[in-house]
Z-matrix of the N, CA and C atoms (Angstrom, degrees):
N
C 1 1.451
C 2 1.527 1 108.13
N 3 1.375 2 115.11 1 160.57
C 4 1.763 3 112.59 2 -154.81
C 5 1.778 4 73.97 3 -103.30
N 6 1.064 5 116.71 4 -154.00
C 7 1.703 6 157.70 5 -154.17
C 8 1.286 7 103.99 6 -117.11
N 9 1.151 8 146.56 7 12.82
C 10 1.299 9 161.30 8 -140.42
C 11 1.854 10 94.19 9 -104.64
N 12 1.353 11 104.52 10 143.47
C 13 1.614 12 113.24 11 179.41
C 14 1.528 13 100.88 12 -70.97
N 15 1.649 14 115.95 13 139.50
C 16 1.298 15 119.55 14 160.03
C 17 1.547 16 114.96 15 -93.70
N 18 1.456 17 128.86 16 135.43
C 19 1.389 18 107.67 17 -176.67
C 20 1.995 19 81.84 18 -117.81
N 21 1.541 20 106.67 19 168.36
C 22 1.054 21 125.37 20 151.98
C 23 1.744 22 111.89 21 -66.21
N 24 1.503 23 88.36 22 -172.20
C 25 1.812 24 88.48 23 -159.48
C 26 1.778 25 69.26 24 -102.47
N 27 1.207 26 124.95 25 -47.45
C 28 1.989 27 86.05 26 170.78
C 29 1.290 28 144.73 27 -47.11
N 30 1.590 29 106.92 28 -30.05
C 31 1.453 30 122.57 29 -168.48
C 32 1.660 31 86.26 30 -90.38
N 33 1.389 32 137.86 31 -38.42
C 34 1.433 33 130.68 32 -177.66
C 35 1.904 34 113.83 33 -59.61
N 36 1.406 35 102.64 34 -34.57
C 37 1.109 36 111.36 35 -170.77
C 38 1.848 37 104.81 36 -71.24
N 39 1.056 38 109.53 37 -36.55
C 40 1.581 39 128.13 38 -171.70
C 41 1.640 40 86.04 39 -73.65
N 42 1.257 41 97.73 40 -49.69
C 43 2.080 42 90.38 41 -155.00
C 44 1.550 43 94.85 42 -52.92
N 45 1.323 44 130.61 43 -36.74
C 46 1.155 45 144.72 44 -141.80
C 47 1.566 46 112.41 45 -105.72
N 48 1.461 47 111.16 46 -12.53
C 49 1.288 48 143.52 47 -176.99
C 50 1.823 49 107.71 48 54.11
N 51 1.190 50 126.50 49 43.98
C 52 1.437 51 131.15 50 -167.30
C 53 1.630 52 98.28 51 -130.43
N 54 1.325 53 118.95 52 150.16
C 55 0.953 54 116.56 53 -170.03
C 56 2.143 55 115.84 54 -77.96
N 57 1.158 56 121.19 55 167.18
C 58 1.689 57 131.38 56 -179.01
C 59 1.446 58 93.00 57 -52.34
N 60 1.460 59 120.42 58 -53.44
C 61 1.410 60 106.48 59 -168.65
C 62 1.319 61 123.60 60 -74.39
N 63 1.414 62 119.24 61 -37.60
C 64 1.297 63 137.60 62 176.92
C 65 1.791 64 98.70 63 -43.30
N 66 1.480 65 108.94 64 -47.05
C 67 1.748 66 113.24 65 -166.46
C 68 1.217 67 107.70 66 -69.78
N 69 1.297 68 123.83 67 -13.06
C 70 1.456 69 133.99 68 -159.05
C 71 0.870 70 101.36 69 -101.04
N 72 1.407 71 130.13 70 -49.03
C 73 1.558 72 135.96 71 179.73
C 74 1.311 73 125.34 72 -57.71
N 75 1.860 74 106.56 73 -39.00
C 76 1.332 75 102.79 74 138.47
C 77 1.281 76 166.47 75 -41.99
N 78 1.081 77 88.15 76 -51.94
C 79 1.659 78 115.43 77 155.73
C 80 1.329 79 117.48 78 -31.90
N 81 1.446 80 95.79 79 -70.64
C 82 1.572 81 112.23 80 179.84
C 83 1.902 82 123.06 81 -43.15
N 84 1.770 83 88.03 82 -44.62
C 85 1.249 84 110.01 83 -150.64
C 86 2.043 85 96.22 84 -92.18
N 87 1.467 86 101.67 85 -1.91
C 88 1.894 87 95.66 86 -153.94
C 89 1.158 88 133.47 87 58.25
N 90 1.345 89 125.64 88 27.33
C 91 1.532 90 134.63 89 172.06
C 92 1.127 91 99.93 90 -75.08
N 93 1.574 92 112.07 91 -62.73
C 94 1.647 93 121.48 92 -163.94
C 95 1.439 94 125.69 93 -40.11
N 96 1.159 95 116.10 94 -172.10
C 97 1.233 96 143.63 95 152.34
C 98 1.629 97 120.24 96 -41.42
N 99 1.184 98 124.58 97 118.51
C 100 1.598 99 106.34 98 153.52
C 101 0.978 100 128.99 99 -25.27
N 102 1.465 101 134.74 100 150.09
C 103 1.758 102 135.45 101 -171.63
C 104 1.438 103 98.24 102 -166.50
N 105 1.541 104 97.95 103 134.48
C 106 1.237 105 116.24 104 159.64
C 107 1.480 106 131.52 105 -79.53
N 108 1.367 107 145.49 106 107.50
C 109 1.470 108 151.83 107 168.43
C 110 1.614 109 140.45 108 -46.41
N 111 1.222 110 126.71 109 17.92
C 112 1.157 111 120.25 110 -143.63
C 113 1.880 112 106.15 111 -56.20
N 114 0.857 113 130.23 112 -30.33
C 115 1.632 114 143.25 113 172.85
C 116 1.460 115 113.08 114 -159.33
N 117 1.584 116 93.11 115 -158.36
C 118 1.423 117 95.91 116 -144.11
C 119 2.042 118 116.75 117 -71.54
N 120 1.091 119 92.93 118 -8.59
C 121 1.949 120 132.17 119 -168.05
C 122 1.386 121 107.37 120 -130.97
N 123 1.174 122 112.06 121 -2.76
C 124 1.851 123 98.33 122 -176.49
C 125 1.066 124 110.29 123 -118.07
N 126 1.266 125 131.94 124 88.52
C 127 1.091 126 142.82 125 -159.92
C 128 1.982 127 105.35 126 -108.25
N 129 1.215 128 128.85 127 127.18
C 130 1.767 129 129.03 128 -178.01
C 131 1.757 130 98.67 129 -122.17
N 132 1.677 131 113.30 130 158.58
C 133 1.371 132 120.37 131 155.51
C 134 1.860 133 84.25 132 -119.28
N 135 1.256 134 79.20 133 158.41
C 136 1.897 135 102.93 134 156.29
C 137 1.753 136 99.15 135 -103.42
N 138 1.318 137 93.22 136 139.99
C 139 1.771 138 101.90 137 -177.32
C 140 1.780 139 93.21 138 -59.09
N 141 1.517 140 108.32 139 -70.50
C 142 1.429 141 96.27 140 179.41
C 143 1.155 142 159.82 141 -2.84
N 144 1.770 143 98.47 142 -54.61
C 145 1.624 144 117.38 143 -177.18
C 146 2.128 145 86.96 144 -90.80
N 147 1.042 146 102.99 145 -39.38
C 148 2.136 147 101.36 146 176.44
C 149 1.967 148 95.50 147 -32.63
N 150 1.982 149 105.22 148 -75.17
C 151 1.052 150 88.48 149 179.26
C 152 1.082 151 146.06 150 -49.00
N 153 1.618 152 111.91 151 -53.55
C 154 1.625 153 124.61 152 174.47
C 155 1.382 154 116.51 153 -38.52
N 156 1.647 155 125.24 154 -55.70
C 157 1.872 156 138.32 155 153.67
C 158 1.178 157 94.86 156 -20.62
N 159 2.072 158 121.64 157 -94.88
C 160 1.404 159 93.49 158 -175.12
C 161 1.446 160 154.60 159 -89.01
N 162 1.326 161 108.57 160 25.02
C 163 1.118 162 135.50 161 145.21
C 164 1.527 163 133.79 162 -46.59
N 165 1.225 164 95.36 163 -34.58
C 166 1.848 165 106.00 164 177.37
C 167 1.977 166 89.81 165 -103.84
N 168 0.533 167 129.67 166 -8.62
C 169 1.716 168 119.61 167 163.09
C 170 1.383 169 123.51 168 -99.76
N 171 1.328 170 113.93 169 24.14
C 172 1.709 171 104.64 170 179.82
C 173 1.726 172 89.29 171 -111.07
N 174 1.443 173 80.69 172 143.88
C 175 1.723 174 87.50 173 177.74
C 176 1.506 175 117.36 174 -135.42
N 177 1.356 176 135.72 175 161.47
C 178 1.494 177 125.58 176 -168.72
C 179 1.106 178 97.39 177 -95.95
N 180 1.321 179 138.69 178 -29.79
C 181 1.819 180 132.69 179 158.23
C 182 1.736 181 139.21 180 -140.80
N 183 0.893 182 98.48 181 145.42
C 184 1.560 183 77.96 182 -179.22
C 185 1.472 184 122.19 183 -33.06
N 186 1.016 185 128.18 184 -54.02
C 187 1.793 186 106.98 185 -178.24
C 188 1.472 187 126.30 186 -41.87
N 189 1.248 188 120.41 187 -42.98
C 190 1.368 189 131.99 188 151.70
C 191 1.678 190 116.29 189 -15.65
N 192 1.113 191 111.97 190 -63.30
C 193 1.840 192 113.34 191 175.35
C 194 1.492 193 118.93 192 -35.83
N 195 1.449 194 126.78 193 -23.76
C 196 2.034 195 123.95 194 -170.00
C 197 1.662 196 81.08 195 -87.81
N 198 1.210 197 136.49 196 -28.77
C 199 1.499 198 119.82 197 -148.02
C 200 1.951 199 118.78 198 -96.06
């Protein structure tokens, strides 16, 4: 693993401007972001993979979203 910032899933949710639950639901669901596990409550993002995630979801128009 590089040197990369770990945020909490609060500070991820903020970085990301979406709300704690919204990130969670992801989580759950595999929408989200990559995440790191360390136990059963310790949950990390790397800012990196935050950007890169929404980075691959910006689109120049709606039609863009089926592809």
């Amino acid at each position: 693993m590089n040197t990369d910032t770990l945020l909490t899933v609060e500070d991820a949710a903020s970085h990301l401007k979406i709300s704690k639950h919204t990130l969670n639901r992801w989580r759950v669901t595999g929408e989200g972001p990559p995440f790191i596990k360390y136990g059963p409550r310790l949950i990390r993002y790397l800012v990196t993979a935050l950007d890169e995630w929404a980075q691959e979801r910006m689109f120049a128009n709606t039609s863009q979203y089926g592809r």
